[in-house]
C-alpha positions in Angstrom: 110.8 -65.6 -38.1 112.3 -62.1 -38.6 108.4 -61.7 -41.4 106.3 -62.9 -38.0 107.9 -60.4 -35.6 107.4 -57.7 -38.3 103.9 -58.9 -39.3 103.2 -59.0 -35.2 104.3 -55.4 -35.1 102.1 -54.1 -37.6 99.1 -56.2 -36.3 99.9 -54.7 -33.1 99.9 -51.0 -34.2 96.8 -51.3 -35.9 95.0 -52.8 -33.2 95.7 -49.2 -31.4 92.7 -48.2 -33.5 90.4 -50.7 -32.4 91.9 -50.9 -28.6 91.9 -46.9 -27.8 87.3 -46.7 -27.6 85.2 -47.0 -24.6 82.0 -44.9 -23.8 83.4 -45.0 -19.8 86.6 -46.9 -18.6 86.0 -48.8 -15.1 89.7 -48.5 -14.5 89.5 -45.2 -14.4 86.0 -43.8 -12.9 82.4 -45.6 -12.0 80.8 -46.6 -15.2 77.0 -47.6 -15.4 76.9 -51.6 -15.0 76.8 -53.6 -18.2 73.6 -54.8 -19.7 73.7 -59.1 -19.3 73.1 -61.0 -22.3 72.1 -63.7 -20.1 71.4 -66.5 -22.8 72.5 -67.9 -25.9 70.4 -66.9 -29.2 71.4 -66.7 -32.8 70.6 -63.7 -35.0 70.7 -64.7 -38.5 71.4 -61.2 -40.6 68.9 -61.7 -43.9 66.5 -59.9 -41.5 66.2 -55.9 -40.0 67.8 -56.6 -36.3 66.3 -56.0 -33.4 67.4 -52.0 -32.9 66.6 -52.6 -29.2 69.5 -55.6 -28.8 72.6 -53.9 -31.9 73.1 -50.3 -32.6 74.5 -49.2 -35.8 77.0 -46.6 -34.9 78.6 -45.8 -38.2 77.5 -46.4 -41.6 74.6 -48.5 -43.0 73.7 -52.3 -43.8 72.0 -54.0 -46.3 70.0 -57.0 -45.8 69.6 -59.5 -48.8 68.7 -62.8 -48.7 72.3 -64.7 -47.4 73.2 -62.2 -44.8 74.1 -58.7 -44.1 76.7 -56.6 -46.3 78.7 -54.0 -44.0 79.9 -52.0 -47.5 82.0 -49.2 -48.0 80.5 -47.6 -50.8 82.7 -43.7 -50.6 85.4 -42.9 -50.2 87.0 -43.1 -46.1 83.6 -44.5 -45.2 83.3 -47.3 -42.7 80.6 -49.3 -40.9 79.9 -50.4 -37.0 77.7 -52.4 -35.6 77.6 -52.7 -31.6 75.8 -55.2 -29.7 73.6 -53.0 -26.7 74.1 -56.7 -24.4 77.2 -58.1 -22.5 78.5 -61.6 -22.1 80.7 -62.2 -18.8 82.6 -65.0 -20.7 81.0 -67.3 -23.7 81.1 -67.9 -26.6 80.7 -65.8 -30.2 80.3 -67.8 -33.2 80.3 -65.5 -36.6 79.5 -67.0 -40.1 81.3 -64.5 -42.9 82.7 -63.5 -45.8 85.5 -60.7 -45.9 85.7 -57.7 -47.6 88.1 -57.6 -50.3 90.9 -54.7 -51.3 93.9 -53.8 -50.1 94.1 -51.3 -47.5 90.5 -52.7 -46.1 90.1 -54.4 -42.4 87.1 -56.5 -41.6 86.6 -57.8 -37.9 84.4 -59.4 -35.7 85.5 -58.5 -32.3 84.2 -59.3 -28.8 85.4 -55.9 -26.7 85.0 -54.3 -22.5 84.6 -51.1 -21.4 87.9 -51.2 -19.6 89.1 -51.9 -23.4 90.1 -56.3 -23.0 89.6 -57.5 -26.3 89.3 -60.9 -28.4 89.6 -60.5 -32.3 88.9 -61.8 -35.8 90.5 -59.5 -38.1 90.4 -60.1 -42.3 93.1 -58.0 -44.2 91.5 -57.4 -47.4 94.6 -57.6 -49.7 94.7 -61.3 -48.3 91.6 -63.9 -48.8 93.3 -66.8 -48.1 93.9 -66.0 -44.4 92.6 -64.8 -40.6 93.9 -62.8 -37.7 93.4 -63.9 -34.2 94.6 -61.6 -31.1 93.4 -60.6 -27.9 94.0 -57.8 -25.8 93.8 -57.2 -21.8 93.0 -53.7 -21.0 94.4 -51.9 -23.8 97.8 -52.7 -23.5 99.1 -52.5 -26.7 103.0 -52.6 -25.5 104.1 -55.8 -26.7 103.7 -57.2 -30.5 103.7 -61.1 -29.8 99.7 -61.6 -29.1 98.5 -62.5 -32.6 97.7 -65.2 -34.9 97.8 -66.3 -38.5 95.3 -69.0 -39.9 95.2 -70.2 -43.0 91.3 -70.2 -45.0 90.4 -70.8 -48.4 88.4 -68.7 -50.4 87.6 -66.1 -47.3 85.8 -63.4 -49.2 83.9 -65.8 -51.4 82.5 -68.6 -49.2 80.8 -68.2 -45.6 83.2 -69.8 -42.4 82.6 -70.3 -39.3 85.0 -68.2 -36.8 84.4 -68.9 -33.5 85.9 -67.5 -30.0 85.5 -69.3 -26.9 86.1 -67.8 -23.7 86.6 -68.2 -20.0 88.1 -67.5 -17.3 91.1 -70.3 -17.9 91.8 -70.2 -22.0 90.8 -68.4 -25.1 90.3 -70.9 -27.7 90.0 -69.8 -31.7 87.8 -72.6 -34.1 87.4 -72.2 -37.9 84.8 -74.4 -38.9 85.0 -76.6 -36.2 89.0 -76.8 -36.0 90.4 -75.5 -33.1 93.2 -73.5 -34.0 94.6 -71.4 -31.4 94.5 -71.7 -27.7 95.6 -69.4 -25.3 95.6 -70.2 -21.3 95.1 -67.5 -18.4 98.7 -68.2 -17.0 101.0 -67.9 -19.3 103.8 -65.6 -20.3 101.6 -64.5 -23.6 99.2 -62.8 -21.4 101.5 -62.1 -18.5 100.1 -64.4 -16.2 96.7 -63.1 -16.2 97.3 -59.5 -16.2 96.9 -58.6 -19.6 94.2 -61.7 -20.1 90.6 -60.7 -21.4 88.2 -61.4 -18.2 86.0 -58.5 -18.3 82.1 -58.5 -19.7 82.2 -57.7 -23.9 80.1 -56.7 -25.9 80.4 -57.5 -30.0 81.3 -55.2 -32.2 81.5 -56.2 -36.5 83.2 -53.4 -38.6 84.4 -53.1 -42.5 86.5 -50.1 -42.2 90.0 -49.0 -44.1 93.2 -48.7 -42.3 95.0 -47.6 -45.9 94.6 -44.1 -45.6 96.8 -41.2 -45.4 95.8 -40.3 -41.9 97.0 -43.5 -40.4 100.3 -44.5 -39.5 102.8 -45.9 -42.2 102.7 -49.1 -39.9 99.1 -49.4 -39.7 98.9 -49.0 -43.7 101.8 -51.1 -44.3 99.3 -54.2 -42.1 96.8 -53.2 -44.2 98.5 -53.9 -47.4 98.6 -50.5 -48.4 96.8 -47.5 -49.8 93.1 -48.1 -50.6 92.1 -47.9 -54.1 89.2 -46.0 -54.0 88.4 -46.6 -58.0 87.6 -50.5 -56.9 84.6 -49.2 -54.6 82.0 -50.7 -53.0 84.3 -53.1 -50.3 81.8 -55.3 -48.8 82.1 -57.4 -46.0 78.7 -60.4 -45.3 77.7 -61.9 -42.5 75.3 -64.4 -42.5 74.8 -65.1 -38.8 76.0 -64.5 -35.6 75.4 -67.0 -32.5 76.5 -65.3 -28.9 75.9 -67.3 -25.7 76.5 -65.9 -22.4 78.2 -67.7 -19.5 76.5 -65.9 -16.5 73.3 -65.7 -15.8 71.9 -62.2 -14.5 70.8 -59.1 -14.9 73.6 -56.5 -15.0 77.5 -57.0 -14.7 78.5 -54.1 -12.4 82.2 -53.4 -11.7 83.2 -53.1 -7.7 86.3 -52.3 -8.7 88.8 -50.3 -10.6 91.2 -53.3 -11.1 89.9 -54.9 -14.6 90.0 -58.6 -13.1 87.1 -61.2 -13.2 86.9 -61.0 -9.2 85.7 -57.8 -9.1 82.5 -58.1 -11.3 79.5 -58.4 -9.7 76.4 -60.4 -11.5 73.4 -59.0 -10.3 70.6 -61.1 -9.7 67.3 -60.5 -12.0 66.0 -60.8 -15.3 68.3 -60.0 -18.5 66.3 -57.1 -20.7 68.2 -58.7 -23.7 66.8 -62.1 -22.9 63.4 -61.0 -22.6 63.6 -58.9 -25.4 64.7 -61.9 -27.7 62.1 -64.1 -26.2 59.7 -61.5 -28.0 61.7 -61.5 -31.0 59.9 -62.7 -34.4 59.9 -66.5 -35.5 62.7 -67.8 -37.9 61.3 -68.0 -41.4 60.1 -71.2 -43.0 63.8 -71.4 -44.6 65.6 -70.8 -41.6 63.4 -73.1 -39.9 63.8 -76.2 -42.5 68.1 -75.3 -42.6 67.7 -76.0 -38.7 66.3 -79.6 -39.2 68.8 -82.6 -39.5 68.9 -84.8 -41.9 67.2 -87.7 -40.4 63.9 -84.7 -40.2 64.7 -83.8 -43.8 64.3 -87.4 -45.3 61.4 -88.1 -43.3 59.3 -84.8 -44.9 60.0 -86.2 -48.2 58.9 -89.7 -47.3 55.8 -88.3 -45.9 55.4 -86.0 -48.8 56.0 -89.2 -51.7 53.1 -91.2 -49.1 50.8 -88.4 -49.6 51.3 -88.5 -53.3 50.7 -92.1 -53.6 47.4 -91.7 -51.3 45.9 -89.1 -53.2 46.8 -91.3 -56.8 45.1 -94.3 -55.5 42.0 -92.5 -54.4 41.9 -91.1 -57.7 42.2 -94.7 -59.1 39.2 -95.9 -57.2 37.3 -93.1 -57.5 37.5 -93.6 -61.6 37.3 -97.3 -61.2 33.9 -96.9 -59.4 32.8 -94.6 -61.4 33.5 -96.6 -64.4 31.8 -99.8 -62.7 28.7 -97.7 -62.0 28.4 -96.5 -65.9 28.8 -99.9 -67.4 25.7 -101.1 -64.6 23.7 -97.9 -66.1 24.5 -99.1 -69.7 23.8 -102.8 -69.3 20.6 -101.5 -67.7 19.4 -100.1 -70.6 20.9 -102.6 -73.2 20.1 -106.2 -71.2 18.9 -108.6 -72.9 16.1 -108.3 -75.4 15.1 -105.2 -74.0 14.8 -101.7 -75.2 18.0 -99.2 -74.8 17.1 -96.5 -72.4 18.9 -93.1 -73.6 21.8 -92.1 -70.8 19.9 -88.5 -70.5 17.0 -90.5 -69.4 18.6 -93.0 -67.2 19.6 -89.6 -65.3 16.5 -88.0 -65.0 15.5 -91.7 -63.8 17.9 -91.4 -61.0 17.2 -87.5 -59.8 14.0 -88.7 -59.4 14.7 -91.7 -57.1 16.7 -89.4 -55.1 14.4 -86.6 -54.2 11.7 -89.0 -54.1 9.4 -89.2 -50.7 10.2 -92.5 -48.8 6.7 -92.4 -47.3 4.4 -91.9 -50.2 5.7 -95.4 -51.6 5.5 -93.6 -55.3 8.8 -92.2 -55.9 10.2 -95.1 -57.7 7.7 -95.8 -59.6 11.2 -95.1 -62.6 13.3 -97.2 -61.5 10.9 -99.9 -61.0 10.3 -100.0 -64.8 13.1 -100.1 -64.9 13.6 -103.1 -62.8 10.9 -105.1 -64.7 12.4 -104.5 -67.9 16.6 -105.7 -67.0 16.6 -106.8 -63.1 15.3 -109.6 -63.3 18.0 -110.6 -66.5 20.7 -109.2 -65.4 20.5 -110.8 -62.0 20.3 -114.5 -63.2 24.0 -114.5 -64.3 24.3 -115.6 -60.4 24.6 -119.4 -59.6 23.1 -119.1 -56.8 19.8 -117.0 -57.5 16.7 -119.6 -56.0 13.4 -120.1 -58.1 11.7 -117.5 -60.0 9.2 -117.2 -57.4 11.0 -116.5 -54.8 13.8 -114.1 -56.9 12.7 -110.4 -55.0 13.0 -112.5 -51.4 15.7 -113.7 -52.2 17.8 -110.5 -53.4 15.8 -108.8 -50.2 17.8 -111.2 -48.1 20.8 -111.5 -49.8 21.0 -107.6 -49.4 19.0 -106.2 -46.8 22.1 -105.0 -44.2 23.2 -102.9 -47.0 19.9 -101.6 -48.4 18.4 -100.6 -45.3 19.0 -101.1 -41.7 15.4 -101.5 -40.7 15.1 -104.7 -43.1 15.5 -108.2 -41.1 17.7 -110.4 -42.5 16.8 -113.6 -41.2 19.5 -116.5 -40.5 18.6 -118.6 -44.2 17.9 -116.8 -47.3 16.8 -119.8 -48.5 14.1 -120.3 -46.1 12.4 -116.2 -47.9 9.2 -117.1 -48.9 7.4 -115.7 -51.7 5.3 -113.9 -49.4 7.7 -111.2 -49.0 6.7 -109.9 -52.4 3.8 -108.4 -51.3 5.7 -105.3 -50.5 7.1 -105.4 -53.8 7.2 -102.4 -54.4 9.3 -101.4 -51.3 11.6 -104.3 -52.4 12.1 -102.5 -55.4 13.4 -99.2 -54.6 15.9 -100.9 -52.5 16.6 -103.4 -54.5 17.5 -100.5 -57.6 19.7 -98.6 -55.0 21.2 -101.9 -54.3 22.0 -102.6 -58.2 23.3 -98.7 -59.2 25.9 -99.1 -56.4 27.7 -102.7 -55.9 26.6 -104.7 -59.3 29.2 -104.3 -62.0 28.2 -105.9 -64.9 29.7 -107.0 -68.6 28.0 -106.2 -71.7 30.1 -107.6 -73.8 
């Protein structure tokens, strides 16, 4: 008990540093209203923000490809970033990993202009836990506000630290666990008076508290002196989600009080919330991390169909190619018949393909063809009539294939050999017919 009170203490003497800032305090004069978030967005920190919506006031960041480090790279350097948009109660959800080092403080705060303040504060010298606390208008006069959570492996693997906020209870989650509530009325805050109920903005620093300017308090809650021979310190964040309870587009104060009463929403469209509405499209990583599960397995299934369409197309085109060139070579090596060379089978079929269809000549080829093996090759069929009445017959059997303009009449048996005398129109067909559907043994 007697460590806690001490360990309070010290979080509550450092906290003057972060409690002690505001550009104008509505407690004491008029300050411009607040800019109104007005929305809910996340900003995932692998990417240049948005210099319009977060303003880096102190140091630099680097963007790599799981986040944003806030490092201290010299020596009494330190980094701030400050969100230009204001929630009037919400939430503030912040993936990271903590700097390690004693002497070292990373936080993720959400803080007022009349200084009312909700914290995640890492010590370095300690990666196994997190600081909550909360202040109400910068009263730092008692040291019983914080809180001590236990997390694994805080400066090597990303958590989730959330705050939610309104105007009844302050809740703290850690990957989903709520861990700390605190309600409006309750001694803790003195019945409201020293309860955070004023618009915030966010503010992420990596700055050290283990220097010889601060007070021995603050550097004994810090762990110590910094080492400065273990540089760089680097805090990551790999995103931040803010939504915004109120819907406007300014939060003005009325009055000089600091309570949630006096805060006037006015009506009108959030700059922030058009500005993000303009802001560039998640990457195709980002994008694909958003999906559930259920959209996950269904892209693969889609993706292994695919594969298996495009195989079996390939199958069938071989497998008809292959049919096509045992025709060709039975063609040319039917029975008793001469072998016609492959190179000339092909010149034979160029020519029946640019021939003219009106002249009645251009396969004149193929139709020696046709004398020399059709007739052969075609008799393997049960069914093929008479010999005189062979061309009517394959005319019938295949005239809504060949050609549309050819009637096919209700019998095939009832073709007479009459037919023939357009022979040699029967033949062309007939040779288109055989290239394409026959598939015949040689063997």
């Amino acid at each position: 008990m007697l460590y806690l009170r001490h360990a309070w203490l010290l979080g509550a003497l450092a906290n003057l540093v972060a409690a002690d800032e505001t550009d104008c305090n509505p407690l004491n004069t008029t300050c411009p209203a607040d800019a109104a978030l007005s929305t809910e967005h996340t900003w995932w920190f692998n990417e240049t923000l948005d210099d319009k919506l977060w303003d880096m006031q102190t140091g630099e960041i680097e963007y790599t490809s799981e986040g944003a480090d806030f490092s201290i790279k010299t020596e009494n350097a330190s980094t701030l970033l400050v969100s230009n948009f204001y929630i009037f109660f919400g939430v503030m959800e912040a993936h990271v990993k903590m700097a390690k080092g004693a002497g070292i403080i990373s936080s993720v705060i959400l803080q007022s202009d009349d200084l009312d303040e909700i914290d995640w504060e890492w010590v370095g010298y300690n990666t196994s836990q997190v600081q909550s606390d909360f202040f109400g208008k910068g009263n730092t006069t008692t040291s019983d506000r914080g809180g001590y959570h236990a997390v694994e492996n805080a400066d090597t693997e990303f958590h989730n630290y959330t705050s939610y906020w309104d105007k009844d209870r302050l809740e703290w989650w850690i990957d989903g666990e709520l861990r700390r509530t605190v309600n409006y009325s309750e001694p803790l805050t003195v019945y409201g008076k020293n309860y955070p109920q004023t618009p915030c903005r966010v503010k992420v620093s990596n700055w050290p508290v283990g220097i010889p300017s601060q007070s021995v308090g603050n550097i004994e809650w810090g762990g110590g002196l910094v080492n400065w021979t273990n540089l760089p310190f680097t805090m990551t964040v790999q995103k931040i989600r803010v939504q915004d309870f109120s819907s406007g587009k300014e939060y003005e104060y009325i009055g000089h009080n600091g309570s949630y009463d006096s805060i006037k929403v006015v009506s009108g469209n959030s700059t922030a919330a058009k500005e993000i509405s303009k802001a560039p499209a998640k990457s195709l990583s980002q994008k694909w991390d958003d999906l559930g599960t259920a959209a996950h397995i269904g892209v693969y299934c889609g993706a292994a169909a695919f594969a298996a369409l495009c195989i079996a197309g390939f199958v069938l085109y071989f497998l008809r190619q292959r049919r096509q060139g045992r025709l060709e070579r039975a063609l040319g090596e039917g029975q008793g018949g001469a072998a016609v060379d492959p190179t000339e089978m092909e010149t034979y079929k160029k020519q029946w393909r640019q021939s003219d269809w009106t002249t009645r000549r251009g396969y004149q080829a193929m139709e020696r063809i046709f004398d020399h093996k059709a007739k052969q090759l075609i008799r393997t069929d049960s069914e093929i009539p008479a010999e005189d009445n062979l061309l009517g017959w394959l005319l019938c059997k295949h005239s809504h294939t060949i050609h549309p303009m050819i009637y096919t009449p209700l019998s095939c048996k009832e073709v007479k050999f009459a037919l023939v005398a357009t022979q040699e129109t029967i033949t062309r067909f007939l040779c288109a017919r055989l290239l394409t559907l026959y598939s015949v043994s040689t063997e």
